[in-house]
N, C-alpha and C positions, 0 to 999 in steps of 0.2 A: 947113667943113673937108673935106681930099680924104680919105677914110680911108684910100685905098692911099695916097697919098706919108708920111701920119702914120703907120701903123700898118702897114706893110710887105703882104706880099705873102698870100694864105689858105696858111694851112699845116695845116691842118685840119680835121677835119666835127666834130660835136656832136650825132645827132639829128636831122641836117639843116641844122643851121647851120653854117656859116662860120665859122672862126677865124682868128684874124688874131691876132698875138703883135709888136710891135713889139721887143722886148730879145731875141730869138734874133739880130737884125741884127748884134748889136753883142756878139763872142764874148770881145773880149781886154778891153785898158785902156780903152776906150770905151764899156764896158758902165757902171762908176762905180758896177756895185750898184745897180743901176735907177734913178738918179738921174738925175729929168726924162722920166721913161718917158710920155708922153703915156699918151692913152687917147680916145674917139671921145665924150667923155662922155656916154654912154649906157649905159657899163662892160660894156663888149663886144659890146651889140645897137644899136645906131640903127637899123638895118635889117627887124631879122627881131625876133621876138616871144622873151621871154624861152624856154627851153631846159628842156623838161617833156616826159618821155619815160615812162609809168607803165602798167606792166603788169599781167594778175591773176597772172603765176606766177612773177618776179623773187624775188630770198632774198635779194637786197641791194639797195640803192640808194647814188648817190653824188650826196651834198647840196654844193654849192661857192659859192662866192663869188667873182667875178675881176674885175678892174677894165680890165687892158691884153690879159688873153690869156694870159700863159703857165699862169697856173692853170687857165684853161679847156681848155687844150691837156693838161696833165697830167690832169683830169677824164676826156677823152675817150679816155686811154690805160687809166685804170679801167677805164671803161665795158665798151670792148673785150673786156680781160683779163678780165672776169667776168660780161660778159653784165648786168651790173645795171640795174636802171632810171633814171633821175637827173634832178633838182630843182634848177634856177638861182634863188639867191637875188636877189631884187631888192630898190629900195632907194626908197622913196617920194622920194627927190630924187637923182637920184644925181651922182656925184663931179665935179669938171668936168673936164675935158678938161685943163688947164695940171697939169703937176704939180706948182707951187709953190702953187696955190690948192686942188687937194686936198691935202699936205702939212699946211698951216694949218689946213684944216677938222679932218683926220684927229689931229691936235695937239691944236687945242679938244675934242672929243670924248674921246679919251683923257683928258685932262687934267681934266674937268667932269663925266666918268664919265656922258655924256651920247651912250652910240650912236644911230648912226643909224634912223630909225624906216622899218622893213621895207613893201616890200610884194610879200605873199607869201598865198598860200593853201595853205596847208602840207596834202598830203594823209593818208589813213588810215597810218601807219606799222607798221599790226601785224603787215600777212605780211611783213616783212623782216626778218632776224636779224642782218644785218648793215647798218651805216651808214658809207659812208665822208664824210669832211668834208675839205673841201676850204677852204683857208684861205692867207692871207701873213703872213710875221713883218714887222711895222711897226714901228721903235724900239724891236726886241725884245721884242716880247709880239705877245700874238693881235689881228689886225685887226678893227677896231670892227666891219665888220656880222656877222662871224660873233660875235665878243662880242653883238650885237643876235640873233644868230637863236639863239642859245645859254639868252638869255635872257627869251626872248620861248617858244620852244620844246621848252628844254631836258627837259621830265617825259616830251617823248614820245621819247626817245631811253630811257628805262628798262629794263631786261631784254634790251638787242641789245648787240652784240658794236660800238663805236664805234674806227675804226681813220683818223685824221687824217693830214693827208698837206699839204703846205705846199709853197710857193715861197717863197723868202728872198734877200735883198741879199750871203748869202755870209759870212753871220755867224752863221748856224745859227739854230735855233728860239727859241732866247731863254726866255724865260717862259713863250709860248703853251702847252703842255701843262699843267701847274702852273695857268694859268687858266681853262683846258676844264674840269677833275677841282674847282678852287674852284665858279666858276658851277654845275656839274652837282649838288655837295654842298649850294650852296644854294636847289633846285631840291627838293632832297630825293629826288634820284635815287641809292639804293643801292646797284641789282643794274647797271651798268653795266661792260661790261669794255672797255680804253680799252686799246688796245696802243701798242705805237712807234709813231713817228711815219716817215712817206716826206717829208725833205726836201731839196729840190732846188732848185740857185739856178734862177733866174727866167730868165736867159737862155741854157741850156744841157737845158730841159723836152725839145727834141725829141734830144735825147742819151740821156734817163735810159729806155730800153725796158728793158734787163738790172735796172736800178735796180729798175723797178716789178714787173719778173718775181718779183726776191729777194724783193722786200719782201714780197710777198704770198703768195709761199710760207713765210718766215716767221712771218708772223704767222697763218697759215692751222695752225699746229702745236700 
């Protein structure tokens, strides 16, 4: 597979890596709501090593999940705006490259309540006060591996300030938040404060700067 003719052109850093968004391409009736949006299946790195930036004096971090790019692309616009440190989830198999064969996987999964099994070295989270998560709405609810890191990791988000932030097909969040606040309850995470959510369709991420500006002054209140 070429990644530039699949996956368009770089449109942004990460850390050092490369981002690459193939659904900015496609702005109007072509976009379809990300239908068929390849991916390098590698879920955004075949090249470069997954996206681990961790400091000692950071007061946030921004944890994400991306499969084609535009979530990664909105990660790296946190990043920016707050100087955070930030943590790429990966995925012991990850997603394939066809989006009708991830589609099916991502179905099975939801459907068998069977996420995908991570792989991840989740580090110390205690000098952060704040988490942002980075996540897509999938058949309108939250996408399997953040469901997987949620649940796999969920008790060390306890006591911080968690502020979610999403790419979507143009149908809004769906469920996802209502499943973040389930999973974290049965975690037995109490002191958790979970603000609005930053959603933004998927092909329109290098659009949303004023978006991420608001949001974060918002919820910074």
């Amino acid at each position: 597979m070429n990644k530039q003719s699949n996956l368009g052109p770089v449109v942004g850093q990460l850390a050092g890596t490369d981002i690459y968004a193939n659904q900015l391409q496609r702005k109007n009736s072509g976009w379809g709501g990300g239908k068929y949006t390849p991916s390098d299946g590698q879920d955004t790195n075949r090249a470069q090593p997954p996206v681990r930036k961790l400091t000692p004096t950071a007061k946030s971090i921004v944890i994400y999940w991306s499969r084609s790019g535009s979530t990664e692309l909105l990660a790296s616009k946190l990043v920016a705006a707050t100087d955070s440190d930030v943590l790429e989830i990966t995925l012991a198999q990850p997603y394939p490259a066809d989006y009708m064969q991830t589609l099916d996987r991502a179905n099975f999964e939801r459907e068998s309540n069977t996420p995908p099994e991570l792989q991840l070295r989740l580090p110390d989270l205690s000098q952060y006060e704040t988490v942002y998560l980075g996540f897509q709405t999938w058949a309108m609810t939250l996408s399997q591996p953040m469901k997987a890191f949620l649940t796999d990791f969920g008790d060390a988000l306890a006591g911080k300030k968690v502020a979610p932030f999403e790419t979507e097909g143009g149908y809004g969040s769906g469920e996802s938040i209502r499943v973040i606040q389930n999973i974290l309850g049965t975690k037995g995470v109490g002191k958790v404060s979970l603000t609005v959510p930053l959603v933004i369709d998927g092909n329109r991420v290098d659009e949303a700067d004023d978006e991420v500006a608001a949001w974060l002054t918002r919820i910074a209140k």
